[in-house]
C-alpha positions in Angstrom: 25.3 -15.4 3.2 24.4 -14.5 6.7 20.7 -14.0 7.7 21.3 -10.3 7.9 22.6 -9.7 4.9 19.6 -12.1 3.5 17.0 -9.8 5.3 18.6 -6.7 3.7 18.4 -8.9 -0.1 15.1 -9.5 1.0 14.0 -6.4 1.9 16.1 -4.4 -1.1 13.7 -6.5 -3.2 10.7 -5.3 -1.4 11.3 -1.9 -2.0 12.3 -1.8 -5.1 9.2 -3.7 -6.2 7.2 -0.8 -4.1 9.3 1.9 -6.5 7.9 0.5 -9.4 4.2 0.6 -8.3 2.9 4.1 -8.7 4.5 4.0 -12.5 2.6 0.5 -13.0 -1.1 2.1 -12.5 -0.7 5.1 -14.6 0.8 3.1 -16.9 -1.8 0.2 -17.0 -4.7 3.1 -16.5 -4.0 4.5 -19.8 -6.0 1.1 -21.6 -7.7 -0.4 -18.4 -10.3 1.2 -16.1 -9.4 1.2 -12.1 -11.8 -1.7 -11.6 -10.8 -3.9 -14.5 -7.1 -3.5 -13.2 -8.4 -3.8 -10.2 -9.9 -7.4 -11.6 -7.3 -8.6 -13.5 -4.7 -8.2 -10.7 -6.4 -9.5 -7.9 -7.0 -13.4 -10.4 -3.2 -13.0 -10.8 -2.7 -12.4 -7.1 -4.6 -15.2 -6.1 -2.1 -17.5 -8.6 1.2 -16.4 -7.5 0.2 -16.3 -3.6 -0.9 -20.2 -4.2 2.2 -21.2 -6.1 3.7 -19.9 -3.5 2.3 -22.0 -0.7 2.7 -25.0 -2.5 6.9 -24.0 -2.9 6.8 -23.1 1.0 4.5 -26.8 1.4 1.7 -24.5 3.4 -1.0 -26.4 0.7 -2.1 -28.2 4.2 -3.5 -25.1 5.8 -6.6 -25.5 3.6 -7.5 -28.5 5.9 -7.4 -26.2 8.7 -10.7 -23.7 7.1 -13.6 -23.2 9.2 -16.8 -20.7 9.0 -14.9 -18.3 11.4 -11.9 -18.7 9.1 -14.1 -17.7 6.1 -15.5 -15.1 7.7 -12.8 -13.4 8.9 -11.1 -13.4 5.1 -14.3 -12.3 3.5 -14.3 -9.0 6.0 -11.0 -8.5 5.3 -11.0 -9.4 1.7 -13.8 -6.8 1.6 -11.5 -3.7 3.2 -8.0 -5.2 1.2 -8.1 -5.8 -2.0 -11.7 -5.0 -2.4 -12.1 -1.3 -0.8 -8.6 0.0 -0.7 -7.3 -0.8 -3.9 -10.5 0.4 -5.8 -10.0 4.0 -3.7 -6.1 4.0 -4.0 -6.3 3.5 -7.7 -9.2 6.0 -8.8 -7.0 8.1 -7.0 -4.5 7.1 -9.7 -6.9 7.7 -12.7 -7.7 11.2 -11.4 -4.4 12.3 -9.8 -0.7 12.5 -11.5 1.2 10.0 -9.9 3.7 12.4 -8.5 0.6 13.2 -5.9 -0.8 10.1 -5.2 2.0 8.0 -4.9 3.5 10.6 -2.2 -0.1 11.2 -0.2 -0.8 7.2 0.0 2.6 7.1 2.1 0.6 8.9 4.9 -1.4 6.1 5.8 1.3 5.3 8.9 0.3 8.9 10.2 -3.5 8.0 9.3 -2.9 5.2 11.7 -1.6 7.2 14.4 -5.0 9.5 14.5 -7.2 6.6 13.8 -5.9 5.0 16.7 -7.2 7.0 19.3 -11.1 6.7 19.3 -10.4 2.9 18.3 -8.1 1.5 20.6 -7.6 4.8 23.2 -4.0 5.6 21.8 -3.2 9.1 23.3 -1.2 11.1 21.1 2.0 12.1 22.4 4.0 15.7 21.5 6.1 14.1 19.1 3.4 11.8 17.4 1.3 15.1 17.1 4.4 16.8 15.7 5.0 13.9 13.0 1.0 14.5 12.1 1.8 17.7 11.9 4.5 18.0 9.8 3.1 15.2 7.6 0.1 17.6 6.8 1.8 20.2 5.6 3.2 18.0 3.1 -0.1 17.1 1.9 -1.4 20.8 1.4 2.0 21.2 -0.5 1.2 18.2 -2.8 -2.3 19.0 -2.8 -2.2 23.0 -3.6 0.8 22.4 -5.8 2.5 24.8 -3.5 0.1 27.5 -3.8 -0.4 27.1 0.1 -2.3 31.0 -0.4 -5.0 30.4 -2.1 -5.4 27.2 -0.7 -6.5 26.0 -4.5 -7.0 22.0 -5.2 -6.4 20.8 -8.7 -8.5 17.9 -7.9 -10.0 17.8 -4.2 -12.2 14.1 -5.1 -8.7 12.7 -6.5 -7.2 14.1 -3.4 -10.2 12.9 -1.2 -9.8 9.1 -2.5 -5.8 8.9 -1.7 -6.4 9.5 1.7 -9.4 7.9 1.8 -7.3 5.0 0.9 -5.1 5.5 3.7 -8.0 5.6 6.5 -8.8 1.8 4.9 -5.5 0.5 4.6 -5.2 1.5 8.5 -8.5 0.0 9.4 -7.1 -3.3 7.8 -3.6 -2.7 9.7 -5.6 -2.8 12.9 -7.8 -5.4 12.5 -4.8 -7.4 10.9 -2.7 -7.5 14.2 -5.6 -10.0 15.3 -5.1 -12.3 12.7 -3.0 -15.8 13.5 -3.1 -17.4 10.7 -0.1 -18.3 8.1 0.5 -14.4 6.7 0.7 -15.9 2.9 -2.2 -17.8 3.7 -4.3 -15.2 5.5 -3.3 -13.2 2.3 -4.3 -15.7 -0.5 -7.8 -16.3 1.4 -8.4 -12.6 1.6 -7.6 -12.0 -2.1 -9.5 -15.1 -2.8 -12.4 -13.7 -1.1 -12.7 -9.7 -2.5 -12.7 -11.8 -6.1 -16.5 -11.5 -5.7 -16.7 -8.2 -4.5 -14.5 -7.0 -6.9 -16.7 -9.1 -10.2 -19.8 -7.9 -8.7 -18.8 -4.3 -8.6 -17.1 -4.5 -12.0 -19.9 -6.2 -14.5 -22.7 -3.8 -11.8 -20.9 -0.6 -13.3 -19.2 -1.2 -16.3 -19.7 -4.9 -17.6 -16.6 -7.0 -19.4 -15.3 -5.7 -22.8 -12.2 -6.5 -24.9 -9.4 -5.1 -23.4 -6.0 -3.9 -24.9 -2.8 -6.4 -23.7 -0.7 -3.8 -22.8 -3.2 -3.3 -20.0 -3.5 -7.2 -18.8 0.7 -6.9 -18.9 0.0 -4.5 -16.3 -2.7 -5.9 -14.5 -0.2 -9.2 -14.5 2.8 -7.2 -13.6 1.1 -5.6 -10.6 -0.7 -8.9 -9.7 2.7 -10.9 -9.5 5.3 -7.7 -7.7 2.6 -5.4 -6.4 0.0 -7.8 -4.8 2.1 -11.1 -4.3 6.2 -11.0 -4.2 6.8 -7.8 -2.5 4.9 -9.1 0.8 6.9 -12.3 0.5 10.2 -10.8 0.6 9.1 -8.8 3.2 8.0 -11.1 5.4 11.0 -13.4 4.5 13.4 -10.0 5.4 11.4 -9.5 8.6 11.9 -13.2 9.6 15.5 -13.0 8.8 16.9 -9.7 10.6 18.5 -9.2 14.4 16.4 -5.9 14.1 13.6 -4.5 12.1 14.7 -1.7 12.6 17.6 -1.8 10.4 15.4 -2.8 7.5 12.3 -0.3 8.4 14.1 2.6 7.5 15.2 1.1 3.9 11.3 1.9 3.1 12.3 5.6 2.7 14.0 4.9 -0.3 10.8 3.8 -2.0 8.8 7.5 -2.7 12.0 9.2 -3.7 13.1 6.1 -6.3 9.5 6.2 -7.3 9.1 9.8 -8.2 12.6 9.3 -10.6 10.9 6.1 -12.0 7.5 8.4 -12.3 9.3 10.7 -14.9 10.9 7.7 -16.8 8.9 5.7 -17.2 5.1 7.8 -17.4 7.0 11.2 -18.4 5.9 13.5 -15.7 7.2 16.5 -15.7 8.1 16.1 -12.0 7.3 19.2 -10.0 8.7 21.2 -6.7 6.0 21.1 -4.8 5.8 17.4 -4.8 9.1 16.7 -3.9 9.3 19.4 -0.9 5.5 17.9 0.0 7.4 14.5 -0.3 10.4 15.4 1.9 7.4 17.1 4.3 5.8 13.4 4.7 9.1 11.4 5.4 10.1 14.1 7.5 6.9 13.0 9.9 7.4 9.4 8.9 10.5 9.5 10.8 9.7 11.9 13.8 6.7 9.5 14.0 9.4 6.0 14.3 11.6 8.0 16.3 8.0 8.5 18.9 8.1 4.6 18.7 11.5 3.7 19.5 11.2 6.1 22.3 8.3 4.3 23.8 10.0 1.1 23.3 13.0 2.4 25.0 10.6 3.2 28.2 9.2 -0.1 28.1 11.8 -1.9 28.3 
């Protein structure tokens, strides 16, 4: 098999795994609470992420630790798992998962308007277009169409999925400083939030007994959410002549997820959240189209 058609495998896999997601938390929510999947997960995480340096014979880069190395894993371990995942998936306990799967997918546009008191980014017409457009999605989502009366069903569930995205772009930026080993970098991170995420847990609601049907979750999303899906894509990144042959193949993801969302949790899915959907990729792409027209100049 050529490399390209290895990075397309690889990346197929990705999002396919990412489909599967926003189904996983409801599902796992109905016997767990957000912090004890939260828990659970991330101990799962930490396995599969270290089985998986051993099979790619990265066990070495231990050796390599310092202080600055632990440092930089406990910030980061801090904003992801710790912080983004407990906000992303309260937002799952409190929102149907047609609206929070669709809002968290904003966090690319979050990124965008983040960037420009952080590291001086200027908005361009198109970029302000894509935030635009984005937006509207969001109030579609958010309203349930009812874009009049400008009502919220549930404005702190709809607070904490963006609020997810504002983290999750913090980490993006403070990421692209990182050089170590990604998988590593990723374990170490993981590894670190463990005692955030205990201390928060037995603070507020203590251990209990807890139904397996929810640890099956908390497992499930451990291994494909939080361990294999970053893999592949990294391995699908590594492996194509052009990312951006393999960056558009994330759009799939919302749109398989909302059919997977009525499966599999029985959602009546509604209008609104697919037009509020189709809203968000709609900016998603005028906001890659911005990119690749700034690379163009560059060059």
């Amino acid at each position: 098999m050529k490399n390209q058609s290895k990075a397309y495998l690889y990346a197929l896999t990705s999002v396919l795994l990412w489909s599967t997601v926003a189904s996983a938390f409801k599902i796992s929510l109905r016997y767990l609470t957000p912090a004890e999947l939260l828990f659970y997960s991330a101990i799962v995480s930490c396995s599969v992420l270290l089985a998986i340096l051993a099979a790619q014979n990265k066990l070495h880069l231990f050796r390599t630790l310092d202080w600055a190395g632990c440092k930089t894993s406990i910030c980061f371990g801090f904003l992801s798992p710790f912080l983004y995942y407990l906000i992303l998936i309260k937002s799952y306990d409190l929102l149907p998962a047609q609206q929070a799967q669709p809002l968290n997918y904003t966090w690319a546009i979050t990124l965008s308007l983040i960037s420009v008191p952080l590291l001086g980014h200027r908005l361009k017409l198109l970029e302000m277009a894509a935030v635009l457009v984005s937006y509207v999605g969001v109030m579609v989502i958010s309203t349930r169409g009812d874009l009049v009366a400008l009502h919220f069903e549930n404005p702190l569930g709809v607070s904490l999925a963006l609020g997810s995205t504002v983290i999750w772009a913090l980490y993006w930026i403070v990421n692209t400083r990182d050089r170590r080993d990604p998988v590593f970098g990723l374990f170490m991170n993981f590894l670190c939030s463990l005692p955030f995420i205990t201390i928060y847990l037995v603070a507020t609601e203590g251990f209990r007994p807890v139904d397996h049907s929810g640890l099956f979750g908390a497992v499930y999303l451990g291994i494909f959410e939080m361990g294999i899906s970053f893999v592949t894509w990294l391995m699908a990144m590594k492996l194509t002549v052009s990312t951006a042959r393999i960056a558009n193949l994330i759009f799939i993801s919302p749109f398989l997820s909302l059919f997977l969302i009525h499966v599999l949790v029985g959602e009546q899915i509604m209008v609104s959240s697919v037009v509020g959907l189709l809203f968000i990729v709609a900016g998603l792409i005028i906001q890659s189209m911005a990119g690749a027209r700034d690379a163009n100049l560059d060059r």
